[in-house]
MARBA-3410 file (N, C-alpha, C, O; in Angstrom, 1 decimal):
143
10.2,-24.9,-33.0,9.2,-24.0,-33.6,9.6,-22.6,-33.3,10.4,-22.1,-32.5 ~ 8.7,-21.8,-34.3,9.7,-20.5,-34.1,8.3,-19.5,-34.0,7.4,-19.8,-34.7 ~ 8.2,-18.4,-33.2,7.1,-17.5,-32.6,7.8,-16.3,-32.7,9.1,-16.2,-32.5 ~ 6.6,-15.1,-33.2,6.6,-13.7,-32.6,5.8,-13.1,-32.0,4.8,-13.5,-31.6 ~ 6.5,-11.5,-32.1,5.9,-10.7,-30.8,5.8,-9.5,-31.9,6.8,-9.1,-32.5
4.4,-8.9,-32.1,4.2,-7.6,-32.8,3.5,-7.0,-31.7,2.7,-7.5,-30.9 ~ 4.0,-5.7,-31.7,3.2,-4.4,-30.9,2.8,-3.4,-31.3,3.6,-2.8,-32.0 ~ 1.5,-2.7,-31.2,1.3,-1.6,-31.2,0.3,-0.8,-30.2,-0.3,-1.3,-29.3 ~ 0.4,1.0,-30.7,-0.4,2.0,-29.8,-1.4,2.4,-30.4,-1.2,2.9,-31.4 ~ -2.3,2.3,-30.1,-4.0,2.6,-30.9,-4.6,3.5,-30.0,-4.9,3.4,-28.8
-4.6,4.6,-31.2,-5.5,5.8,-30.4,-7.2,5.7,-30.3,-8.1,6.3,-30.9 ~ -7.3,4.8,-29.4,-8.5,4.2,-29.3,-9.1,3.6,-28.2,-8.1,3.2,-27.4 ~ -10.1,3.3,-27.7,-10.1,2.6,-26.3,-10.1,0.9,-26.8,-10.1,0.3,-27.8 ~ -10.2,0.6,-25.0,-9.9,-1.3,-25.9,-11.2,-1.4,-26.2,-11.3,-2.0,-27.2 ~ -12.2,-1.0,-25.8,-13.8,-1.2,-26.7,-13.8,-1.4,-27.7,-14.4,-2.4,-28.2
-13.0,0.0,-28.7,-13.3,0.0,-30.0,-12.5,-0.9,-30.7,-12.9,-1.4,-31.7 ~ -11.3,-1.2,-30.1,-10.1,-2.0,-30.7,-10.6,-3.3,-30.4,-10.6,-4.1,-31.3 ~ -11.2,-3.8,-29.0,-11.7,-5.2,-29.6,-13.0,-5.1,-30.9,-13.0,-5.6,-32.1 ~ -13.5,-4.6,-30.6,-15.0,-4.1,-32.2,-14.3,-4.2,-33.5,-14.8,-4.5,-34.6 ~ -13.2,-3.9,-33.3,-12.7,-3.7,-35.0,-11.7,-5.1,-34.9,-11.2,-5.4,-36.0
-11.3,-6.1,-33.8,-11.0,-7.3,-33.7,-12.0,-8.3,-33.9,-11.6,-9.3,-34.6 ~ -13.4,-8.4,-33.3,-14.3,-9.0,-33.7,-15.5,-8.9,-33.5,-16.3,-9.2,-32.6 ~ -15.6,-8.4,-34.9,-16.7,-7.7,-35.3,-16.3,-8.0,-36.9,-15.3,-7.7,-37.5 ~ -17.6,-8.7,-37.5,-17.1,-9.2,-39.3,-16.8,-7.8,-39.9,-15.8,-7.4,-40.5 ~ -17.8,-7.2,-39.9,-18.1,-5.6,-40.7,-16.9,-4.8,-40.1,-15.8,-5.1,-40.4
-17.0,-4.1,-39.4,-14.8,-3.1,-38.7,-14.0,-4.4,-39.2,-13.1,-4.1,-40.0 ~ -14.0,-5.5,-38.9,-12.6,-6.2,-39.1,-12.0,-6.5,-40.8,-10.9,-6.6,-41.3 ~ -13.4,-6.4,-41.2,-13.1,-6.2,-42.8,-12.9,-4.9,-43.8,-12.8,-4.8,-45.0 ~ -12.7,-4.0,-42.6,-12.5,-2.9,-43.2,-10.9,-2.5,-43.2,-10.3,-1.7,-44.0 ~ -10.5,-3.1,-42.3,-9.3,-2.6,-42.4,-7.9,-3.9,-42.3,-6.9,-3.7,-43.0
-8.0,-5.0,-41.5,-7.1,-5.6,-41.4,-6.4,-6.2,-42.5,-5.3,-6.7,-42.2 ~ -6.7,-6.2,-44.0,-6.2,-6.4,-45.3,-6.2,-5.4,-46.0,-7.3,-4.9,-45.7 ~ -5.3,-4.4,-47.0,-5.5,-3.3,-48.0,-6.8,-3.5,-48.8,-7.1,-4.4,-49.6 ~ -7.5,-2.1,-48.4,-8.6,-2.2,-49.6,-8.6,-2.8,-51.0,-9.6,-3.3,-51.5 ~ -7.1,-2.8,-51.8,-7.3,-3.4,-53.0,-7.9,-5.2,-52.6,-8.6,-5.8,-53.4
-7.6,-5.6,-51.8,-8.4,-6.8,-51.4,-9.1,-7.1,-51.3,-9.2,-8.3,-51.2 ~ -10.2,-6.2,-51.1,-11.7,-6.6,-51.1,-12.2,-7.4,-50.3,-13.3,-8.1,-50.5 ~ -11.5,-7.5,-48.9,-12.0,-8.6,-48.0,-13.6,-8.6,-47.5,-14.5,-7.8,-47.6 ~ -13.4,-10.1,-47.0,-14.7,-9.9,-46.4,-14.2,-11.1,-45.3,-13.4,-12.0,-45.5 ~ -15.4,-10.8,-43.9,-14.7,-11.4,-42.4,-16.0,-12.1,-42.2,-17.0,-11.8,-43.0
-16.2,-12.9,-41.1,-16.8,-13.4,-40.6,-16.2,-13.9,-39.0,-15.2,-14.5,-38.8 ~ -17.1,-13.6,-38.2,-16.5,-14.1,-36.6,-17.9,-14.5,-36.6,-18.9,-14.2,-37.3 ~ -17.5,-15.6,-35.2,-18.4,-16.3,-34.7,-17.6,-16.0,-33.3,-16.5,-16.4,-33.4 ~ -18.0,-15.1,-31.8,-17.2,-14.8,-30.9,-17.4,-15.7,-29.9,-18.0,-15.3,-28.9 ~ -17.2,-17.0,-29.9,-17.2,-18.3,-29.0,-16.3,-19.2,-29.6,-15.8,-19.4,-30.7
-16.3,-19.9,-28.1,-15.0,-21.1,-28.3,-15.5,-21.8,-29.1,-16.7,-22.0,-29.0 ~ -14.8,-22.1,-29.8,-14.8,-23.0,-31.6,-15.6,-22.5,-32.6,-16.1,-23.1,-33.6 ~ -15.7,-21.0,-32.1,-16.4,-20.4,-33.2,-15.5,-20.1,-34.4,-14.3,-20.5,-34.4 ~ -15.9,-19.6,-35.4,-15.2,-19.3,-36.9,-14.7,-17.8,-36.5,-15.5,-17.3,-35.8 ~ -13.8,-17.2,-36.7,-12.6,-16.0,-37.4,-12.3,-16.5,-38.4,-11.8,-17.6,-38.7
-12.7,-15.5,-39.1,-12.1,-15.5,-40.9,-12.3,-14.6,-41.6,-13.4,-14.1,-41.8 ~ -10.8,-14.3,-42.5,-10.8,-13.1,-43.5,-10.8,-13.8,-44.5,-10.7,-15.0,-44.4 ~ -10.9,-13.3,-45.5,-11.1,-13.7,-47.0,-11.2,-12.8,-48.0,-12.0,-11.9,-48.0 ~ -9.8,-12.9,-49.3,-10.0,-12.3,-50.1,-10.0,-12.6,-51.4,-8.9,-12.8,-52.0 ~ -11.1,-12.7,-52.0,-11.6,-13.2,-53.4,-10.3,-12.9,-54.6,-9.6,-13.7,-55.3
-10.3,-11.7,-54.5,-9.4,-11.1,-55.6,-8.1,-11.4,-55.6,-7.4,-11.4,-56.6 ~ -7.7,-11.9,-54.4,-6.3,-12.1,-54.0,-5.8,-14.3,-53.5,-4.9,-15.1,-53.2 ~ -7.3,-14.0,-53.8,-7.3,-16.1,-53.4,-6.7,-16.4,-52.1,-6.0,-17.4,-52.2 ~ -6.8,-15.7,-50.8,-6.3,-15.8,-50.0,-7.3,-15.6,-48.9,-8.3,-14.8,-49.0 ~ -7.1,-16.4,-47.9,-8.2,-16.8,-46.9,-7.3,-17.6,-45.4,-6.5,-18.6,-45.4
-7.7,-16.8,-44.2,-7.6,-17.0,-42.8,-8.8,-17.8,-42.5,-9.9,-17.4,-42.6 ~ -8.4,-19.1,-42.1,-9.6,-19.9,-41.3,-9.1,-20.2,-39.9,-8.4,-21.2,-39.5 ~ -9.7,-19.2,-39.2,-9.0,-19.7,-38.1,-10.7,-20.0,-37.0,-11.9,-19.8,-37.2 ~ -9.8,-20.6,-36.0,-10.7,-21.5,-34.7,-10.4,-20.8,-33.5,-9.3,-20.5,-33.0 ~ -12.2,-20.2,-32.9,-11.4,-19.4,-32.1,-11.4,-20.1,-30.6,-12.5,-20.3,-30.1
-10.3,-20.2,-30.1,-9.5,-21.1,-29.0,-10.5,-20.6,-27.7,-11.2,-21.4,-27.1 ~ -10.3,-19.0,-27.3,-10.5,-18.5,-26.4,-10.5,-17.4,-26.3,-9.5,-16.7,-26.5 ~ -11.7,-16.9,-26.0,-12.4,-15.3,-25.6,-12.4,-14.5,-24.2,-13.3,-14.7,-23.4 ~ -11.5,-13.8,-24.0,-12.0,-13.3,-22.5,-12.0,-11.4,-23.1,-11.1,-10.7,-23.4 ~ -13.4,-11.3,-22.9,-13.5,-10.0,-23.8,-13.5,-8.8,-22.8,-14.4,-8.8,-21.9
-13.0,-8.1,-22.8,-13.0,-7.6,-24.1,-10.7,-7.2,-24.3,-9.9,-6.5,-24.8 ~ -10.9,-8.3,-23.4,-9.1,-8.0,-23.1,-8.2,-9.2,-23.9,-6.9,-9.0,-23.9 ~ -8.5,-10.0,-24.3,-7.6,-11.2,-25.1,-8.6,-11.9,-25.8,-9.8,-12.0,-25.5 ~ -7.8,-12.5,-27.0,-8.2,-13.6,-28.3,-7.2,-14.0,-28.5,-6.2,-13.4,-28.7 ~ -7.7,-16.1,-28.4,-6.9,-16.7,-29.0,-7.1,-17.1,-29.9,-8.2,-16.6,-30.1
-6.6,-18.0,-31.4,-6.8,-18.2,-32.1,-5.6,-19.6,-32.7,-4.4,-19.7,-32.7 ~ -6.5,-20.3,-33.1,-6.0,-21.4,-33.9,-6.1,-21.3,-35.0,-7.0,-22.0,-35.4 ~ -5.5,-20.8,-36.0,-4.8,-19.9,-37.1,-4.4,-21.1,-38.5,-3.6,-22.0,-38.5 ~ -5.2,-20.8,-39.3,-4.6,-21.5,-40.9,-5.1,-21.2,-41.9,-6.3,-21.3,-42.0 ~ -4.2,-20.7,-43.0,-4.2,-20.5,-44.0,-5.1,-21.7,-45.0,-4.9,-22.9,-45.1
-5.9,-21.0,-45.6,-7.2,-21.8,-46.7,-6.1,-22.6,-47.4,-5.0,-22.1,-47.8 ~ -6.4,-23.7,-47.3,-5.7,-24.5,-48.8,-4.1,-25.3,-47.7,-3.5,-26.3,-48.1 ~ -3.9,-24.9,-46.9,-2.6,-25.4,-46.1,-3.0,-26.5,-45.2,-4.2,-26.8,-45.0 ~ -1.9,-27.1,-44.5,-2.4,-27.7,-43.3,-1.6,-27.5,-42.1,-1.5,-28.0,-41.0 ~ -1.2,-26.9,-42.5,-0.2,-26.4,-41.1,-0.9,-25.6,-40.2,-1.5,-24.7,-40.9
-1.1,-25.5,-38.7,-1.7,-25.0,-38.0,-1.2,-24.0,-37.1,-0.4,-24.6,-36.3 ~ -1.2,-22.8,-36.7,-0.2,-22.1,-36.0,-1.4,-21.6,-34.5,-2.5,-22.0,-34.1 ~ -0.3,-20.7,-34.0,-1.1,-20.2,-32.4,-1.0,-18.8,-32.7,0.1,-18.3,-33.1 ~ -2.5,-17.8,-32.3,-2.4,-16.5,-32.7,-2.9,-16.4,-31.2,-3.8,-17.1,-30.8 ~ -2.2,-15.3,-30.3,-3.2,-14.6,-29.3,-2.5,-13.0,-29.5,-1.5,-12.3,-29.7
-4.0,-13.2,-29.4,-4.0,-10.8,-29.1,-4.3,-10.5,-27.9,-5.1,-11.3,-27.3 ~ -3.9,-9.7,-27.5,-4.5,-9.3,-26.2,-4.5,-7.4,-25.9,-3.4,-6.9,-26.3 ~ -5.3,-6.5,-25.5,-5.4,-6.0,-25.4,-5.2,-4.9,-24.1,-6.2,-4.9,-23.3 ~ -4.4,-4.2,-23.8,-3.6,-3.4,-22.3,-4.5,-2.0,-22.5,-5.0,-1.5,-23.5 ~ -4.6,-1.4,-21.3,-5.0,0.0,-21.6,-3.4,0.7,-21.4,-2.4,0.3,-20.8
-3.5,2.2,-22.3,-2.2,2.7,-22.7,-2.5,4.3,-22.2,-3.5,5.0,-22.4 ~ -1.4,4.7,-21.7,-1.9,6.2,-21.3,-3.2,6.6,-22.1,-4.0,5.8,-22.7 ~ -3.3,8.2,-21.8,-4.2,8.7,-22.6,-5.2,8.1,-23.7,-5.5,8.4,-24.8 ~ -5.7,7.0,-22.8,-6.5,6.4,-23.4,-6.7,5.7,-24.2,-7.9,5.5,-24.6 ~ -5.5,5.0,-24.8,-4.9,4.5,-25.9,-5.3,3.0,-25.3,-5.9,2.7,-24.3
-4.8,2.2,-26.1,-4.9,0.5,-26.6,-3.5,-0.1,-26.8,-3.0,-0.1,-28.0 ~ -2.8,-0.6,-25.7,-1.5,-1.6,-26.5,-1.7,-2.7,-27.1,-1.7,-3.6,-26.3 ~ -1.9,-3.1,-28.4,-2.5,-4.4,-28.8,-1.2,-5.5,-29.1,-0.3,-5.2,-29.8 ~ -1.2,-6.4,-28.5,0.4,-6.9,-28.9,-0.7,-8.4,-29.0,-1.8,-8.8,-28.5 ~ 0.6,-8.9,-30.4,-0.1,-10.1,-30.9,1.6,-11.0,-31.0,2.6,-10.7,-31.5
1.0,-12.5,-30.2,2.1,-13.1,-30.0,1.6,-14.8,-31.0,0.6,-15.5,-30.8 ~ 2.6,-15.0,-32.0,2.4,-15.5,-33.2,3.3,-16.9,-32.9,4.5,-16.8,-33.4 ~ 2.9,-18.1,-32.3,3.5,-19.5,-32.5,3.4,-20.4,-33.1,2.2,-20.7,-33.3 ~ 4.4,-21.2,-33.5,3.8,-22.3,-34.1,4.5,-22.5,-35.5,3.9,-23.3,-36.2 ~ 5.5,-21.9,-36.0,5.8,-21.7,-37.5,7.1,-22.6,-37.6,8.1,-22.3,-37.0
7.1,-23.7,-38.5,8.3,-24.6,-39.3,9.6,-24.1,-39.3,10.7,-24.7,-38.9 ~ 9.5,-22.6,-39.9,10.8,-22.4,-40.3,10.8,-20.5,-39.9,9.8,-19.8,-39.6 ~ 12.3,-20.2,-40.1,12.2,-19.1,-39.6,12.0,-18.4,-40.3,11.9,-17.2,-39.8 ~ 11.8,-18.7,-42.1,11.3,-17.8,-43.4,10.0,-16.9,-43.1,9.7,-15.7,-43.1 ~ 9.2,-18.5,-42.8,8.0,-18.3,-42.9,7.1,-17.2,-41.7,6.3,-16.4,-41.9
7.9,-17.7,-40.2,7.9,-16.5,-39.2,8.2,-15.0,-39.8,7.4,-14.0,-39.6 ~ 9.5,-14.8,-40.4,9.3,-13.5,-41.0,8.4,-13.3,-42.0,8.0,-12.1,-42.1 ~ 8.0,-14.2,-43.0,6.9,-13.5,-43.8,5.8,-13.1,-43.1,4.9,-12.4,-43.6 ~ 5.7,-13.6,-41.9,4.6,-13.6,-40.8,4.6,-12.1,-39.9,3.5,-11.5,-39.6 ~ 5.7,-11.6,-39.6,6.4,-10.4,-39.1,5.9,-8.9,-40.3,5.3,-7.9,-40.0
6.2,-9.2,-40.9,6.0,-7.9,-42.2,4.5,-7.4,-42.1,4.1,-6.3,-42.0 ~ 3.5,-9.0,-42.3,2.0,-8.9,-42.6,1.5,-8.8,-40.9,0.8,-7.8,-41.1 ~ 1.4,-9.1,-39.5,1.0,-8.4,-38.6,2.1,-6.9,-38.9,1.5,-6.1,-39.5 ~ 2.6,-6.8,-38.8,3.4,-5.4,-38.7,2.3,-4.4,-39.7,1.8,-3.3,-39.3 ~ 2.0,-4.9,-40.8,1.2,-4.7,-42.1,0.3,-4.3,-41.4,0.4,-3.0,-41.4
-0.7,-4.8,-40.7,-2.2,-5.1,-40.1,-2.0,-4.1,-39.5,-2.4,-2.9,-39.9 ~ -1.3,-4.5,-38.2,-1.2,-3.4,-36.9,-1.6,-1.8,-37.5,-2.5,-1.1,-37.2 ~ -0.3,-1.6,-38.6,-0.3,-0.3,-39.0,-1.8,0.2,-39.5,-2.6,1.2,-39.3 ~ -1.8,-0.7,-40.0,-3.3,-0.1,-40.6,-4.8,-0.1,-39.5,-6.0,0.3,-39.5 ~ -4.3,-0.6,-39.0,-5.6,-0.8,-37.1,-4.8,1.0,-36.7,-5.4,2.0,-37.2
-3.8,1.2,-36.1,-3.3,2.4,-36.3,-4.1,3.8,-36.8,-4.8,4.7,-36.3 ~ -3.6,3.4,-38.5,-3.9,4.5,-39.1,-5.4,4.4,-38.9,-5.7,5.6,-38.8 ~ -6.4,3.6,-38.6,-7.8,3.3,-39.0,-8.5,4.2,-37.8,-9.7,4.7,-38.1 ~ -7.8,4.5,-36.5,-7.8,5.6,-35.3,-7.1,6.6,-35.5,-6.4,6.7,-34.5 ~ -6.7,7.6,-36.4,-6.0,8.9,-36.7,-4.7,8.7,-36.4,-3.9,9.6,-36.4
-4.2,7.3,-36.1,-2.5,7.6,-36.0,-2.1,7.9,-34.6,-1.9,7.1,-33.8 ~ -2.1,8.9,-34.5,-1.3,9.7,-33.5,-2.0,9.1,-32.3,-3.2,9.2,-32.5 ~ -1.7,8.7,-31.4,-0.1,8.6,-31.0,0.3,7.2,-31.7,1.4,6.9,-32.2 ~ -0.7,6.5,-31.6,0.0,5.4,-32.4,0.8,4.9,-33.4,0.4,4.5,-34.5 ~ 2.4,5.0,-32.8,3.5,4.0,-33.2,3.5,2.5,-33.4,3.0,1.8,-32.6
3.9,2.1,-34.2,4.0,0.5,-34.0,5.5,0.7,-33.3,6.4,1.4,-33.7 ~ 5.4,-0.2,-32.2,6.3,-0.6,-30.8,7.4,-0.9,-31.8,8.4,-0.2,-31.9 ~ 7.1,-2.2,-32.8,8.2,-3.1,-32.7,8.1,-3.5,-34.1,8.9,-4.4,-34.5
END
């Protein structure tokens, strides 16, 4: 099986950064491009529902959520609408100098090593835009 490691720096505290993790309304504002039109739904308990969804784009996250220790890590049992393959998502959340947020999301569970990189591009995707969604600065994506 093949896993990654995405990182980034969020000029933000972990409060806000878990809020815009789960929370339906912040999480749908930014973790897909606006032309997507998403819409989220959390349920923040074990075996509760995480899920994005985008109408316009026929594309939908159903994920199961594993484990909550808030406001510092989420796990997630991760799958794609319409698939049956099931993967391992955990985030977890560090405090970062100046008040900042290291959010690093560690991604297991993928068939082949295609599919992990198509996997690499879209958190890299996300991250950036959790980023931009706090003014950027200082936040870099790590990796």
């Amino acid at each position: 099986m093949h896993e990654l490691t995405e990182e980034a720096l969020v000029a933000a505290s972990i409060d806000d950064v878990w809020r815009d993790l789960t929370r339906s309304g912040p999480l749908a504002e930014w973790f897909w491009p606006p032309r997507m039109q998403m819409t989220a739904l959390v349920d923040l308990r074990e075996l509760g529902r995480w899920e994005v969804r985008s109408e316009p784009a026929d594309l939908a996250v159903e994920a199961t959520v594993v484990a909550v220790d808030a406001p510092r890590a989420l796990r997630l049992e991760w799958r794609w609408a319409g698939e049956d393959a099931v993967t391992d998502v955990g985030i977890a959340l560090e405090p970062a100098a100046d008040a900042t947020t290291r959010v690093i999301v560690r991604h297991a569970g993928f068939a082949t090593a295609d599919e992990r990189e198509r996997h690499i591009e879209g958190w890299a995707d996300c991250l950036q835009r959790l980023v931009d969604r706090h003014g950027g600065a200082p936040g870099e994506r790590l990796q």
